[in-house]
C-alpha positions as a LaTeX table, in Angstrom:
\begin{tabular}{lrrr}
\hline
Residue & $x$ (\AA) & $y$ (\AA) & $z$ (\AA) \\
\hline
Unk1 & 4.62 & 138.50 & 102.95 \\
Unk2 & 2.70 & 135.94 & 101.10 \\
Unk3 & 5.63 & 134.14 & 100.20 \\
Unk4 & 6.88 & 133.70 & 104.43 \\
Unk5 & 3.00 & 132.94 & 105.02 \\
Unk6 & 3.25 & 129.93 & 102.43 \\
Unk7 & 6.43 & 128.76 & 103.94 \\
Unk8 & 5.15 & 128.43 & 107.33 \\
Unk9 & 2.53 & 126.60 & 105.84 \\
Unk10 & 4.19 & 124.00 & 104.82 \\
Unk11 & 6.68 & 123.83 & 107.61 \\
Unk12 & 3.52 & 123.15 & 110.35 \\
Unk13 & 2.35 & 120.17 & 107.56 \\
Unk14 & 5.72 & 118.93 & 107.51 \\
Unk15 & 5.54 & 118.83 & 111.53 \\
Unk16 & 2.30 & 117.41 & 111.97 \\
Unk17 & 3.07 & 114.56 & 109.61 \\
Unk18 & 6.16 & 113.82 & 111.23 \\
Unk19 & 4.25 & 113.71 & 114.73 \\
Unk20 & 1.66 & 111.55 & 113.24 \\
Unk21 & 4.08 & 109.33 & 111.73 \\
Unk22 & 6.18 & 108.74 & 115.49 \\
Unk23 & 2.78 & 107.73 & 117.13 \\
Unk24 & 1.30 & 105.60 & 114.16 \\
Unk25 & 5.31 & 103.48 & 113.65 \\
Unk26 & 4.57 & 101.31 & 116.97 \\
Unk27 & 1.67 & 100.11 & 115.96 \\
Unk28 & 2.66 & 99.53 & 112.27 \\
Unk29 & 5.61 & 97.15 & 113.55 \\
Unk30 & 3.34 & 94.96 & 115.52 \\
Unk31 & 1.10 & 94.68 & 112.34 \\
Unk32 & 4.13 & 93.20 & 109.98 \\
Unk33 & 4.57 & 90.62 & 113.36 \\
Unk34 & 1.04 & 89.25 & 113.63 \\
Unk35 & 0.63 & 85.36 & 112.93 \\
Unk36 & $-1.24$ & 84.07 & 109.99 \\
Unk37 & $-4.68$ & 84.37 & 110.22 \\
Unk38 & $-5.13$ & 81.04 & 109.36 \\
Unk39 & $-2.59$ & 80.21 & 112.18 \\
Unk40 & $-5.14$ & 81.66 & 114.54 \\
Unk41 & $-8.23$ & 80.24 & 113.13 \\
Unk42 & $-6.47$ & 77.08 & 113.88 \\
Unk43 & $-5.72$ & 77.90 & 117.47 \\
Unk44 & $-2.14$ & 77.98 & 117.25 \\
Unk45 & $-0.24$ & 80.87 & 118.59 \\
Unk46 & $-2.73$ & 81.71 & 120.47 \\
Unk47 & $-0.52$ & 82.41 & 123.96 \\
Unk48 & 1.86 & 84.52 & 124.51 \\
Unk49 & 5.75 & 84.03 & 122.94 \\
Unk50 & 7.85 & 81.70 & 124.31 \\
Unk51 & 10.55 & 82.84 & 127.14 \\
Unk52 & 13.86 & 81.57 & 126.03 \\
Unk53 & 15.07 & 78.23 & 127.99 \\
Unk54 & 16.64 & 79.76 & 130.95 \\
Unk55 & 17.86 & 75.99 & 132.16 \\
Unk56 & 21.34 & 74.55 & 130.64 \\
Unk57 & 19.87 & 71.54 & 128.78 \\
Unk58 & 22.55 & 68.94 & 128.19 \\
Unk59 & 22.71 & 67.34 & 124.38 \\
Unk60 & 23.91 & 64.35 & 124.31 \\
Unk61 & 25.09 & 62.66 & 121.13 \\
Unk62 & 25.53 & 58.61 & 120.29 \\
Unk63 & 25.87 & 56.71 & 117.04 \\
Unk64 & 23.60 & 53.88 & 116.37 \\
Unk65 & 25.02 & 50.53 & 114.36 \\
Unk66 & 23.96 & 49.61 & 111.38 \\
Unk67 & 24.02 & 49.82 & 107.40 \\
Unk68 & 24.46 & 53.16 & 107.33 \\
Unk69 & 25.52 & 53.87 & 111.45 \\
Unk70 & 23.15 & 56.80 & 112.44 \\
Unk71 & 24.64 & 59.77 & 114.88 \\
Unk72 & 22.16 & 60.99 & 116.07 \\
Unk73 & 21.42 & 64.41 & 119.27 \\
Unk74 & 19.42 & 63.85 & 122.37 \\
Unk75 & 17.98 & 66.12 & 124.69 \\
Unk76 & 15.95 & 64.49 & 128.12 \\
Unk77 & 13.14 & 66.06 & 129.43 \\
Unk78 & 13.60 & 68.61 & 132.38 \\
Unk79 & 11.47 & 69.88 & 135.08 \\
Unk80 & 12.16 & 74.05 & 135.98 \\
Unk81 & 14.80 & 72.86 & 138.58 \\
Unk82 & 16.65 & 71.01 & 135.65 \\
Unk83 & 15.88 & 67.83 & 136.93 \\
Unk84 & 15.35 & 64.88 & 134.61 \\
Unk85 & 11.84 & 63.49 & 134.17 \\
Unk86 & 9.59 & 61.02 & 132.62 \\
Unk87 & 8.79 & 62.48 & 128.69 \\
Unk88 & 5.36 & 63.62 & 127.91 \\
Unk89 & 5.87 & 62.40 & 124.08 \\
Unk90 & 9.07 & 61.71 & 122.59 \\
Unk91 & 9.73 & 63.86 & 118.92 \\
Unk92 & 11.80 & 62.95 & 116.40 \\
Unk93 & 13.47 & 65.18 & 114.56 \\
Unk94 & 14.72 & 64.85 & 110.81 \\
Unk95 & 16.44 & 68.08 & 108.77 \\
Unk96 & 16.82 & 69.09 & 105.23 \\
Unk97 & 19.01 & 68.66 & 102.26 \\
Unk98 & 21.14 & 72.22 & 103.60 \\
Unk99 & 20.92 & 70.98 & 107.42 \\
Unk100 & 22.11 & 68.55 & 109.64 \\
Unk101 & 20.69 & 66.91 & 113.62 \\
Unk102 & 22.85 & 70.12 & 114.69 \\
Unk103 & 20.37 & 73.06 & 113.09 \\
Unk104 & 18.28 & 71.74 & 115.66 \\
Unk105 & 20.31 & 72.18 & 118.68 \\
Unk106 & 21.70 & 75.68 & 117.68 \\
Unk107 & 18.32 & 76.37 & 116.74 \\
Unk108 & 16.99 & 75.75 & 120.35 \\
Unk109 & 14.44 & 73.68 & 119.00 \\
Unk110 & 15.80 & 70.59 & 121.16 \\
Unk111 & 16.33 & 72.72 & 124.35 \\
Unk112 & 13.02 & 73.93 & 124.11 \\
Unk113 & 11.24 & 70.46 & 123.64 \\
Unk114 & 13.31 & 69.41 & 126.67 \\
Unk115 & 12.45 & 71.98 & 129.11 \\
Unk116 & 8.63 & 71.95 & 128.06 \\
Unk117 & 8.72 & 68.40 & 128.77 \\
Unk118 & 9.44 & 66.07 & 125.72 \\
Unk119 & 11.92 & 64.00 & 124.71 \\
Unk120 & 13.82 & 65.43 & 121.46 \\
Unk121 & 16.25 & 63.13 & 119.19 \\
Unk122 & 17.61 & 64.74 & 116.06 \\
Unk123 & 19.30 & 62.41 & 113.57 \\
Unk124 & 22.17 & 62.91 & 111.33 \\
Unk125 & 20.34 & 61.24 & 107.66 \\
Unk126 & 22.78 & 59.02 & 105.24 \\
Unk127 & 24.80 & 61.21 & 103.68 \\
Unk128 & 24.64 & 64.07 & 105.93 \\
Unk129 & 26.93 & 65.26 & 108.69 \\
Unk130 & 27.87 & 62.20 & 110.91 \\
Unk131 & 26.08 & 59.78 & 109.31 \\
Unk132 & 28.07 & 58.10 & 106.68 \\
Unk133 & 26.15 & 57.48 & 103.13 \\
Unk134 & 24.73 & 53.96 & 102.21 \\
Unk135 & 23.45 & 52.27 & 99.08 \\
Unk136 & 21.11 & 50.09 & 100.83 \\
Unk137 & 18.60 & 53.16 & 100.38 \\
Unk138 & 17.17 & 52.80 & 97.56 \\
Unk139 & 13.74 & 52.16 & 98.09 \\
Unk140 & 10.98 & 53.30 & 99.78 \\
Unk141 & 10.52 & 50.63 & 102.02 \\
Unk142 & 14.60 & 50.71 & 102.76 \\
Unk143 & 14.34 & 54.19 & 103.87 \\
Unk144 & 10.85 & 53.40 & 106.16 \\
Unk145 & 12.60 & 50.60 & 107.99 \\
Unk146 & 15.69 & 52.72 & 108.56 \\
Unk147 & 13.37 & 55.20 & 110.46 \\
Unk148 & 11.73 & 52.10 & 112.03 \\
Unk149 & 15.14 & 50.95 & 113.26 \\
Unk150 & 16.25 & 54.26 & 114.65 \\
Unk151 & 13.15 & 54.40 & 116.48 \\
Unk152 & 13.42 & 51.33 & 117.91 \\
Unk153 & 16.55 & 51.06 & 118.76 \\
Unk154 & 16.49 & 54.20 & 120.68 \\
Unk155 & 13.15 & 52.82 & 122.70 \\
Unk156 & 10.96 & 55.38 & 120.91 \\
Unk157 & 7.30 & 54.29 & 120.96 \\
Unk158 & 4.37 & 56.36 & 119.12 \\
Unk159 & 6.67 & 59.30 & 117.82 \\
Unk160 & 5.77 & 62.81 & 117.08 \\
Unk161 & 7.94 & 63.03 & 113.61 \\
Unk162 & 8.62 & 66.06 & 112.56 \\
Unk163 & 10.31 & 66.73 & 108.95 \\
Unk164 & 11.53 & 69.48 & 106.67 \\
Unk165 & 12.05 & 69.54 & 103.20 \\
Unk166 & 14.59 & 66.41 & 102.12 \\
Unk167 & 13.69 & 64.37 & 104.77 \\
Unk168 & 10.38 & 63.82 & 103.07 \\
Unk169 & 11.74 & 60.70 & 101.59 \\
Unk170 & 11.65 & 59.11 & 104.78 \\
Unk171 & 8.64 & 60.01 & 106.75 \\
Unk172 & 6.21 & 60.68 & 103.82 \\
Unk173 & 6.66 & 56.73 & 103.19 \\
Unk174 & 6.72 & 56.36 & 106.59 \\
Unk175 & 3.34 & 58.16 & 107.17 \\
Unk176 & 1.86 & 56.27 & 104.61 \\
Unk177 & 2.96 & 52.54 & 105.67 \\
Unk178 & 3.61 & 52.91 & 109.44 \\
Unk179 & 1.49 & 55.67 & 110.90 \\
Unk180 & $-0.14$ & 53.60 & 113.70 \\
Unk181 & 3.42 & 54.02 & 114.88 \\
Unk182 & 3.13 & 57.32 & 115.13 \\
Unk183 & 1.68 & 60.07 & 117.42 \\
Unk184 & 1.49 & 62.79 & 115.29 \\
Unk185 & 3.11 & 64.31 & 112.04 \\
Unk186 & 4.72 & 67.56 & 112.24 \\
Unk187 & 5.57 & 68.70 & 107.93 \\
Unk188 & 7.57 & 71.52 & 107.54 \\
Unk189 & 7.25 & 71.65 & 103.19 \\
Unk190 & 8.31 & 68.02 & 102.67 \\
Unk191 & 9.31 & 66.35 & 98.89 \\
Unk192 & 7.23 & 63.62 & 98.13 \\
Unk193 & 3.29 & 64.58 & 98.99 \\
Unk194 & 2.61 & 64.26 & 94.76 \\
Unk195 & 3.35 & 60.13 & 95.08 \\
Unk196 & $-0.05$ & 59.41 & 96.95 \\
Unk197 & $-3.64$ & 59.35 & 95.96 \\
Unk198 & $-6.61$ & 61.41 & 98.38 \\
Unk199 & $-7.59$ & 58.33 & 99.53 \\
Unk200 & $-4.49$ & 57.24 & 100.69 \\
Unk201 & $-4.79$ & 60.81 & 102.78 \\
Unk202 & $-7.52$ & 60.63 & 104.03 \\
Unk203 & $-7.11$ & 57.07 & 105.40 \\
Unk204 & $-4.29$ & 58.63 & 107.84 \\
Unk205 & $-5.93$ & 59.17 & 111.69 \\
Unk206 & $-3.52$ & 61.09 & 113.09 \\
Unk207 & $-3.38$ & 64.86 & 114.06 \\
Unk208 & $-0.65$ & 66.29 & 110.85 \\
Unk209 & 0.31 & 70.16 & 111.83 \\
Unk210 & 1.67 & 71.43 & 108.36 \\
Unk211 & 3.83 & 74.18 & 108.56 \\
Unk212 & 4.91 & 76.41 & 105.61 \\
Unk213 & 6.52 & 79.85 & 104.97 \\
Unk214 & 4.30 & 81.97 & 102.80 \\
Unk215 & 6.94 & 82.72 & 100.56 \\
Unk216 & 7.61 & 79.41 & 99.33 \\
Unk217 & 5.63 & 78.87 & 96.60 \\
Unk218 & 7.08 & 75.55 & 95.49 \\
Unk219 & 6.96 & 72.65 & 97.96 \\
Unk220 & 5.50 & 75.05 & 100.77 \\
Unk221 & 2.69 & 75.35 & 98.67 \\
Unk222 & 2.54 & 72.20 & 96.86 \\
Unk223 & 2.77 & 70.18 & 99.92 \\
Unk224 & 0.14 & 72.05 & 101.79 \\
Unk225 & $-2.29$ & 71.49 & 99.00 \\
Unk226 & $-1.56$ & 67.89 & 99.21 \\
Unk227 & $-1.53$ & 66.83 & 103.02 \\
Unk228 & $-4.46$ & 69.57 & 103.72 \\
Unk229 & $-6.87$ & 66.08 & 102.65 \\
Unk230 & $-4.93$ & 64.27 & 105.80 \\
Unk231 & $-8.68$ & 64.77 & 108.15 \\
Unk232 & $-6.54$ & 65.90 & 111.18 \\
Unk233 & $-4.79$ & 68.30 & 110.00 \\
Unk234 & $-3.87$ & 71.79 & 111.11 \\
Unk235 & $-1.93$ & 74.82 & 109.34 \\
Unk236 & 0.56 & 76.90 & 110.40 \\
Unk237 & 1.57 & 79.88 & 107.79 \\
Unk238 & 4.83 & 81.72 & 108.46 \\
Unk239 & 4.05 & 84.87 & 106.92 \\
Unk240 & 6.91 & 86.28 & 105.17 \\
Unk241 & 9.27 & 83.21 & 105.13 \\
Unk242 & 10.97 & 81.08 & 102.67 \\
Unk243 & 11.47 & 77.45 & 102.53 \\
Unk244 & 13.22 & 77.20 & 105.43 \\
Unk245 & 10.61 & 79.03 & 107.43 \\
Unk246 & 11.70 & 77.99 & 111.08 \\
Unk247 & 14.91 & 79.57 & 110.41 \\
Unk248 & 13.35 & 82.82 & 109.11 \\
Unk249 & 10.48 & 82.75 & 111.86 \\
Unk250 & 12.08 & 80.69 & 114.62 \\
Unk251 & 10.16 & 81.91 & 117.56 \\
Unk252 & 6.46 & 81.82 & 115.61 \\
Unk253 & 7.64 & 78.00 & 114.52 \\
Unk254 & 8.33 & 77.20 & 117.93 \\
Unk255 & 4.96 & 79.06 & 119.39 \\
Unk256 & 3.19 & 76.90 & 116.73 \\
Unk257 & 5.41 & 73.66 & 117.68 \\
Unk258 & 4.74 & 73.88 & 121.40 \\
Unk259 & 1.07 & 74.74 & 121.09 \\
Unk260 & 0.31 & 72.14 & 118.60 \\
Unk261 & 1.90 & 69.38 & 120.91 \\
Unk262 & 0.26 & 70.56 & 124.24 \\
Unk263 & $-2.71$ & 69.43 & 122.56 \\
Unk264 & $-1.71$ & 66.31 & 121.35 \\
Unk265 & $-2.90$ & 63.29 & 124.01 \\
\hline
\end{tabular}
């Protein structure tokens, strides 16, 4: 009698803890998808997630001349009835060593900028999908006044630039010689931030969002210790991604992207 007693025990315990469990799993999920606290110290992510473009945004694509040509994606700004209008800022988009200007599109990074309003061009870098290799690059200051005459060319004035990774070996120079041509910075763990002293940093004006996934302890971290002495800077953490943390967390990086932008003047 003892013995069935026990059993029945342990069978209500089993019950209740598999009761408990069901209602306490919800919440537990939403947990593991909460932004960085530093993310939200920083104001970013603050609003709700981004709907998904709902608009058919057109990418166009065009090859620049030049020693190297550079293809290069385009996406115009729409209004919600799809109809083209003036850009708010115009963002440049660079990719790393594993990517190409396409990660962007199939991303929806570019349809995204377009329908919030901004102007997105994604280049192809030397060497890299449609953009044939060069030797002329072998300098800093070659690779600055390629990005100088992409810019240009294309009638970009004061860009947001935003780079990954690779690309570092452009707009890190860039930053650092040319950044009254800029906007705004947008780093996504760049190569490159160990070349400059905190001086040079901290004589850069304008607003830097660095964005890293918190499992990347190599350049994530390394370049987030080195741009956090840029004076405008904010941070955006992607918990529980790797290097390439807007393809792990795509809709956080784009939250972060949009917010960080809507504040730029």
């Amino acid at each position: 009698m003892n013995f069935l007693r026990n059993r029945l025990v342990v069978l209500g315990l089993v019950l209740l803890a598999t009761v408990l469990l069901y209602l306490l799993l919800p919440s537990i999920r939403q947990g593991s998808m909460e932004p960085s606290l530093e993310a939200q110290r920083m104001g970013l992510m603050a609003t709700p997630p981004l709907p998904l473009p709902t608009i058919n945004v057109s990418i166009r694509t065009g090859q620049l001349p030049g020693d190297p040509p550079l293809f290069f994606r385009e996406a115009l700004p729409i209004d919600g009835a799809g109809r083209q209008i003036l850009p708010r800022l115009q963002v440049v988009l660079l990719h790393g060593q594993a990517f190409t200007s396409k990660t962007w599109e199939e991303l929806g990074t570019m349809a995204l900028l377009a329908t919030n309003g901004y102007q997105a061009l994604a280049m192809d870098l030397p060497g890299y999908g449609k953009s044939p290799d060069s030797g002329s690059l072998k300098t800093d200051q070659n690779r600055v006044d390629l990005l100088s005459r992409f810019m240009e060319s294309l009638g970009v004035r004061a860009a947001v630039l935003l780079s990954p990774s690779m690309s570092g070996h452009y707009s890190i120079p860039f930053l650092m010689k040319n950044s009254a041509q800029l906007q705004a910075f947008i780093s996504i763990a760049p190569v490159g931030t160990r070349s400059y002293t905190s001086q040079q940093y901290q004589d850069i004006q304008i607003p830097t969002l660095i964005v890293f996934g918190s499992l990347d302890t190599n350049l994530g971290a390394q370049s987030h210790k080195n741009l956090i002495q840029l004076p405008h800077h904010f941070v955006l953490k992607l918990e529980g991604a790797r290097h390439a943390c807007y393809m792990d967390k795509p809709r956080e990086f784009h939250q972060g992207l949009i917010d960080f932008l809507s504040k730029l003047k």
